[in-house]
Every structure is written in structure tokens, then in C-alpha cells.
N, C-alpha and C positions, 0 to 999 in steps of 0.2 A: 680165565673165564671167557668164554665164548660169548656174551651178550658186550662185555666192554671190548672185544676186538671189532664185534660190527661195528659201534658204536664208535671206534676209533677210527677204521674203514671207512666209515659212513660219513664222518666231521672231516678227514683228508679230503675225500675224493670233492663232497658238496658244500663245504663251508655253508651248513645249513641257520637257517633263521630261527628255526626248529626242529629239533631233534628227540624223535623217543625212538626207545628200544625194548620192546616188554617180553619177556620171556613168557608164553603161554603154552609150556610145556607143563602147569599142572593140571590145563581144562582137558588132558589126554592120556592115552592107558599108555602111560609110560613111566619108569621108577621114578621116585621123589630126589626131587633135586636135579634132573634133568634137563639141557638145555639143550633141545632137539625141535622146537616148535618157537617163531616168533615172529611179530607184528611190528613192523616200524613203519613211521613216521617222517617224512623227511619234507620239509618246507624248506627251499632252496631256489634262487632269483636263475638260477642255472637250470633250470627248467622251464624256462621262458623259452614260448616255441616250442618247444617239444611234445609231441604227441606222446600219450599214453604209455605206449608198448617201447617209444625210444626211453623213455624215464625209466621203465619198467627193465629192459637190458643194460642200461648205465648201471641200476642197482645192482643189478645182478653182475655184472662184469666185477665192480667193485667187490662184492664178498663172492668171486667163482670160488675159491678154496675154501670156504664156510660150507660153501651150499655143495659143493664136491665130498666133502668128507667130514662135516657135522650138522649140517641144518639140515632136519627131514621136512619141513613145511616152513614158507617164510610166507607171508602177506606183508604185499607191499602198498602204503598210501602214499601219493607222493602230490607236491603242493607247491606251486608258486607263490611269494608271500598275499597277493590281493587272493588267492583262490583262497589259501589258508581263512583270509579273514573274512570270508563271505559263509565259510563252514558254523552256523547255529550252534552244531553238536559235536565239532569234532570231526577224525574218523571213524569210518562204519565198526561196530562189533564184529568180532571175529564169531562165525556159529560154532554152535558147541560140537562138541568131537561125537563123529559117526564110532568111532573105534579103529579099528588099524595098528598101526605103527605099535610098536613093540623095541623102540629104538630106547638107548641109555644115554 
């Protein structure tokens, strides 16, 4: 399964505080059961110092073969633990799907 490899990816690379991995491949026009769309979560002290878009390449370095040749959309929230615990709601919703993708 492609959601427990990030999710495997994700706990190697950032020995996170918090971790989610949510597959939101059904809010999109793509077959049932498809894991082509996903949103994580990554609360990690190793993100201390780091601006935005360097978090944002760490992730993505960490699943480049995912993101190469099976994730067609990822969102990424990412959190130091005090940013984590200052968040009221969480991370933001993902908006619902324009349409597109056509991926399995």
C-alpha cells in the first residue's frame, strides 16, 4: 500500500511527534480504492529553523519515488511540536476537487 510506505518514509526520515497520512483519493474523480491523492501531517523538532519551502523539499525528497510514479497530488502541513500545539483546529482542509486527474 502506498499510504503505509509514506507513512514509513515519513517516521524514518523525521522521527515525527505526529504523524498522519490520509489518503484523500475519494474527495476526486478517480476509481474507488485509489491511492493517488494525500494530505500529511508531519509534527517534527527537526523542523526547527526551517523555513517553509526547506520543510516542504525535505518531504518531498523523502517520498521523491512516490511522488515520481504514484502520488498525483500530495499536501503538505508540516509543524514543529510548540507550532503543532498553538494550531486550535489542526491542519487546514484540503478544498474539494475541481476535477482532473483521472489517475488509478
Amino acid at each position: 500500500m502506498i499510504q503505509e510506505r509514506i507513512k514509513d518514509k515519513l517516521q524514518h526520515a523525521f522521527s515525527p511527534l505526529h504523524l498522519e497520512v490520509i489518503n484523500e483519493s475519494y474527495m476526486h474523480n478517480v476509481p474507488e480504492g485509489s491511492e493517488s491523492h494525500f494530505k500529511v501531517i508531519v509534527v517534527s523538532e527537526q523542523f526547527t529553523g526551517m523555513r517553509l519551502i526547506g520543510r516542504h523539499r525535505a518531504v518531498n525528497s523523502a517520498l521523491a519515488d512516490e511522488l515520481a510514479n504514484h502520488i498525483h497530488a500530495l499536501a503538505i502541513h508540516t509543524y514543529t511540536e510548540s507550532e503543532w500545539q498553538s494550531q486550535q483546529e489542526g491542519a487546514p482542509a484540503s478544498p474539494a476537487c475541481r476535477g482532473g486527474s483521472k489517475l488509478g
